[in-house]
N, C-alpha and C positions, 0 to 999 in steps of 0.2 A: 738172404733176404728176398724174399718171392714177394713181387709187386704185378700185378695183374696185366697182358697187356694193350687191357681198355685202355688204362689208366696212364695221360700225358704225365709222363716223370720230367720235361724239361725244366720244367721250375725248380727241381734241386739238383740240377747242376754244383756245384762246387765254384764260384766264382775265382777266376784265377788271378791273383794280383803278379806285376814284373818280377822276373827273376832277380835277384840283385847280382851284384858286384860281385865276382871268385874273389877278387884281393880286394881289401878292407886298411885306410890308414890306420897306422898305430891312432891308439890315444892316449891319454895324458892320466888319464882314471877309467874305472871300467866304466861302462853304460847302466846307470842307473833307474830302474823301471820300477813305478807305482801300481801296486794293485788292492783295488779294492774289489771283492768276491766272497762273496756269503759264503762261509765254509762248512754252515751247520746241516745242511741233505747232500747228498751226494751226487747232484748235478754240480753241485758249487765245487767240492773237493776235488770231483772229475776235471772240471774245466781248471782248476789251479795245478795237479799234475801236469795237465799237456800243457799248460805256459812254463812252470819249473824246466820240463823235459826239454823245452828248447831252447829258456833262456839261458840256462845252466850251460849248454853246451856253446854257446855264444859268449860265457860268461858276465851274464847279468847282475849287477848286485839289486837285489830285491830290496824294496820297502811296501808295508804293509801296516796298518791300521793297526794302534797296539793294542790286544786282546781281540782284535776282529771282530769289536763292535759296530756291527751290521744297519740297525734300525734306525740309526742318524746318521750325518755327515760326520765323520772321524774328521780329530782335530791335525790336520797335515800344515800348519803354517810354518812349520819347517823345514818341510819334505824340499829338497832338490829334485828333481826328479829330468830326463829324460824323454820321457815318455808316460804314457799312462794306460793301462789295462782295468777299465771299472764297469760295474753293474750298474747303468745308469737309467732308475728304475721309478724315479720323480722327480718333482720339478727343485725340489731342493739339489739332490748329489748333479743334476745336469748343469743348474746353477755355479756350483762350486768347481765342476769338470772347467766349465765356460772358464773363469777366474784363473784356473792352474796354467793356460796360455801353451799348453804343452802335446804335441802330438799323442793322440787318445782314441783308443778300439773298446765300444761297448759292446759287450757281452749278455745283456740283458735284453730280450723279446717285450717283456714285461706292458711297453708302455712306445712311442715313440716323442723322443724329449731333443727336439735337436737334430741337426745331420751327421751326425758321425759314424766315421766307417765302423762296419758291425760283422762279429762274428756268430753266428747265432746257431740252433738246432734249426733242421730243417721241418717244422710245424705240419706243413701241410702234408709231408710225405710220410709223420708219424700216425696224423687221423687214418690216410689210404691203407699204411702198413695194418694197424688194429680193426677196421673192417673186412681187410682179404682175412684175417684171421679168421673172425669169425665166420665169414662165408665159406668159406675153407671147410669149418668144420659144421655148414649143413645149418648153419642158426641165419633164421628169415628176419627175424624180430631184431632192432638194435636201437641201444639208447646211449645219451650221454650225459656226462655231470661233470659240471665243471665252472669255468666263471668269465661269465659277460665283460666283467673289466681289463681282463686282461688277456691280450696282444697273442699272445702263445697258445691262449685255451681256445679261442676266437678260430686261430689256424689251426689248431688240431680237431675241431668241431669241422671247417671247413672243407680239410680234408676225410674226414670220415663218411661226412654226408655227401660228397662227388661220386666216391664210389657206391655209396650204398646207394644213390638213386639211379646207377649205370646198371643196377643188378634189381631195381623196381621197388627199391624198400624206400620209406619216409622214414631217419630218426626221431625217437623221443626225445627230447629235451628238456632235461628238470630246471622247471622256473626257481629251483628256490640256491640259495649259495649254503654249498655244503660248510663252509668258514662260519656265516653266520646264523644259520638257521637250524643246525644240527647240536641240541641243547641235551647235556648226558650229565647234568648235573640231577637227574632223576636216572638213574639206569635203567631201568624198568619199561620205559616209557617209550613207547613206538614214536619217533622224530616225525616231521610232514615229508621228508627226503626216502623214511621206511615206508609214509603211506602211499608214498608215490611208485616206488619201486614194487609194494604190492600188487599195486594196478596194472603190472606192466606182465604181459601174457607172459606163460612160462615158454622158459625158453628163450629168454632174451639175453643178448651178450649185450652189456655195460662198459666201453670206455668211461675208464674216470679219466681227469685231467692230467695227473699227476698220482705217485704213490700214497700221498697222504690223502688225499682225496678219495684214494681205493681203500684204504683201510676204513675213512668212515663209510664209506658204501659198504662194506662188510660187514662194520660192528649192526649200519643200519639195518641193514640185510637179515641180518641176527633176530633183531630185537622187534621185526615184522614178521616171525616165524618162518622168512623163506630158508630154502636148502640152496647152497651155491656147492657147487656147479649145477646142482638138477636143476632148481628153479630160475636160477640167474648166475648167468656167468659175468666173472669180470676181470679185467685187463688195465693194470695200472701204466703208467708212464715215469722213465728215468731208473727202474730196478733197483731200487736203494734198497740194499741189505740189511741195514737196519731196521726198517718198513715192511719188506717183502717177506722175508720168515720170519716174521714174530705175528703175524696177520694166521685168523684160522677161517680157512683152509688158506696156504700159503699161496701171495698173491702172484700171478705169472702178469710181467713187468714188459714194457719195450726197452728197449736199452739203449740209451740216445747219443751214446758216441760222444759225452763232455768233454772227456780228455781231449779228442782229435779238437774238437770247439776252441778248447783253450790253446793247442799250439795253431791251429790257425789265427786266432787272435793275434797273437805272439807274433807270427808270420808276418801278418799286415804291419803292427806296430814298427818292424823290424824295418819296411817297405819304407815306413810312411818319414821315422828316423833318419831316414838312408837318403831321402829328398825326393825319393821317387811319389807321383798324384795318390791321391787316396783310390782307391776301387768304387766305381761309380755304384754298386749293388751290396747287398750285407754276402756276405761269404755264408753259403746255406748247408749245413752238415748233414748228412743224411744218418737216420738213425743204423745200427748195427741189427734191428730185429727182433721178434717177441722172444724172451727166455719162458718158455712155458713151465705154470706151477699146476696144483690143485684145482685153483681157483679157475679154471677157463678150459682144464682135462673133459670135455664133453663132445659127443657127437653128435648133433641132434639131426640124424639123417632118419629117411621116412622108412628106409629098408634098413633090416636088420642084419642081413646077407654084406649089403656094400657096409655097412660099417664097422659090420668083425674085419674084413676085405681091409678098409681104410687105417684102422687102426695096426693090424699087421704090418700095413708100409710103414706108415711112420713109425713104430717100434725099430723098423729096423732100416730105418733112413741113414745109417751109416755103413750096413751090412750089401753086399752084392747079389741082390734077389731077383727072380725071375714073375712072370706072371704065373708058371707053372707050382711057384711058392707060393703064389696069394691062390690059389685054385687050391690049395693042399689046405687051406686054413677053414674051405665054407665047402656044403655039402651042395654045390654044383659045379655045371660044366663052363668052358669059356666060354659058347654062344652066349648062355641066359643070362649069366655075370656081366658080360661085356653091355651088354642091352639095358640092364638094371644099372649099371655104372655109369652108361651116357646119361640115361635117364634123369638120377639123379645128381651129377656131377656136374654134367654135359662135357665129360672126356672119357677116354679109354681107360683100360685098367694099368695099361702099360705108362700113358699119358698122367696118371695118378702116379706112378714109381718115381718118372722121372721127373714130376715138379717138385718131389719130396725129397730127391737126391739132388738136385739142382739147387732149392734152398738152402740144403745144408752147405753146398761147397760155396755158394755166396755169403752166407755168412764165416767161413772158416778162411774164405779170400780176405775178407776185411778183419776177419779180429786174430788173426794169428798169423807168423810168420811160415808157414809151410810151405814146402814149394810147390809145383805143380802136381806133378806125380803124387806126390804124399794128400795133397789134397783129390784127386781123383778118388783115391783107396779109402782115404776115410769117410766117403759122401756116395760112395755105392758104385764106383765104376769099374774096370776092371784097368781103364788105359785112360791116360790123359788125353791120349787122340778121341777119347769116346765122350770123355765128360766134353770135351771141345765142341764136339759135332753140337753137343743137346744145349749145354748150357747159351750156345748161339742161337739156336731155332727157341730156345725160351724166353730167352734176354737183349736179344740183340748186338751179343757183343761176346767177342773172347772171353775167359778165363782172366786172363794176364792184364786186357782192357777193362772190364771191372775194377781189379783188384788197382789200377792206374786212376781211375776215372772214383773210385769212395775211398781208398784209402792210398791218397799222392805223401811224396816223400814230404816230410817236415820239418827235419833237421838238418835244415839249413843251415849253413855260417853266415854270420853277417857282418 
């Protein structure tokens, strides 16, 4: 995960709540936990794995809304419950949260309904994530679509446009709500969301708010004659497989880390159970990174030399390559490359290798268990002592510190 570093990251920190207790009294019956969490995209499914993952291992006995009937209050008057894990996401389910009297961790950005301790995505650091993207790959122009009402879109808009005004861009912002103003009960029919997206210079990379939200940008996209990626690129949020390839051209997603969301939910609950204070802050997960598709495959650099150059690295972001390899790929020498790469980059060609081999071992720190050395080799280094040196002078921080500091241990006993 390559985050810029203009760009203050302290705000997603990982809020840490007390450790508990090694020894735990017997009890009398297991610990009973309520959850409510939309299970139909797969931020909801995510986040109900990482709570399974760590109540299970605590031996949780789960209750759940029967059928997972989402869109009202589920009838629980005879839920016992322990504890409560819910998407508290109006003034109804916060109402009824109130009423249950029972230690409870919202999961839901949505809206703020109340003070309760909260495990959330970290918002703002997904908007800075999707704009290094695109600035990354050379795109001056950026816009967003998403929705004013809610809490999540709000912060991923916020962070999107911190950094795109640290690098001198304004985003565009579609006035209109892709929910309600995108009518395809006429197929045919260019939407006010496609006339808009028309307007928007080519070249421009498109945060949607979410994956569904990226897919009607696409069909819209479609049905206003644009081409994506040439004319507009875009970049959905949450990677839902369901959504992400079945979309044409397949949509390249950030991947928000629900699972980790849900066992730190799980976490806190487990805290707050246990009689220990609630965490004065929501607990802010940081995402795991763009999975790039089709949809966002663009390089819109002004030189056509640095971008055969560019693309060559990242091809082989996991391969151990030299500059004397990117030099073998374009019909010039170091000097004029190197000069035309500050140029347009404003870094080296070497300085390009290794932000592209450094992203990769940050996101293989956080989403897989490999160890150090194994993650050197697959992320382009030759020695762990080497990916150490750079990953520090990039990030700030060890190898081993990262992978401590976005993905801490979970599996707790409690």
């Amino acid at each position: 995960m390559h985050v810029d570093q203009t760009v203050d990251t302290r705000a997603s920190d990982i809020t840490r709540v007390p450790e508990l207790p090694a020894v735990v009294p017997l009890r009398k019956r297991p610990i009973r936990v309520g959850v409510i969490v939309d299970p139909v995209y797969a931020h909801g499914r995510g986040i109900l794995r990482g709570i399974m993952s760590y109540g299970l291992g605590c031996g949780w006995d789960f209750q759940k809304p029967s059928g997972w009937f989402f869109e009202a209050v589920p009838d629980m008057r005879n839920w016992k419950v322990d504890g409560l894990i819910a998407s508290i996401h109006d003034e109804a389910m916060a109402d009824f949260v109130g009423q249950m009297g029972v230690p409870t961790v919202n999961i839901s950005s949505s809206h703020t309904y109340g003070n309760w301790p909260s495990a959330v995505c970290d918002n703002v650091m997904i908007g800075r994530i999707a704009a290094m993207h695109y600035l990354d790959r050379g795109i001056r122009s950026l816009a967003y679509v998403g929705l004013d009402r809610a809490r999540w879109s709000v912060e991923r808009l916020a962070g999107f446009t911190a950094v795109a005004i640290d690098h001198g861009i304004t985003p565009r912002i579609c006035p209109y709500d892709p929910y309600l103003t995108t009518d395809r009960s006429e197929p045919a029919t260019v939407t006010p969301i496609g006339q808009w997206l028309a307007d928007l210079p080519r070249s421009t990379g498109v945060l949607a708010g979410n994956d569904s939200i990226g897919e009607m940008v696409l069909s819209d996209a479609r049905l206003a004659g644009l081409h994506v990626p040439e004319d507009l690129a875009v970049l959905g949020v949450d990677n839902d497989d369901m959504t992400v390839l079945m979309t044409s051209p397949p949509l390249s997603s950030i991947e928000s880390n629900a699972s980790l969301v849900g066992q730190e939910a799980a976490r806190v609950l487990a805290s707050l159970m246990a009689g220990n204070p609630a965490p004065t802050e929501p607990v802010r997960v940081p995402p795991l990174g763009v999975v790039a598709r089709a949809s966002t495959d663009v390089l819109a650099l002004s030189d056509a030399d640095v971008t055969t150059a560019v693309r060559f690295i990242r091809e082989n972001a996991a391969a151990e390559i030299s500059v004397n390899d990117v030099l073998a790929e374009v019909p010039l020498s170091r000097r004029p490359l190197e000069k035309r790469f500050r140029r347009v980059l404003g870094r080296s060609i070497l300085g390009e290798i290794h932000r592209v081999h450094v992203e990769r071992a940050a996101q293989l720190l956080v989403a897989t268990d490999l160890s150090m050395p194994a993650v050197a080799r697959a992320s382009g280094f030759a020695t762990y002592t080497r990916l150490g040196i750079v990953f520090r002078k990039l990030n700030g921080c060890s190898p081993s510190d990262y992978r401590l500091k976005y993905r801490p241990s979970r599996l707790k006993e409690v």
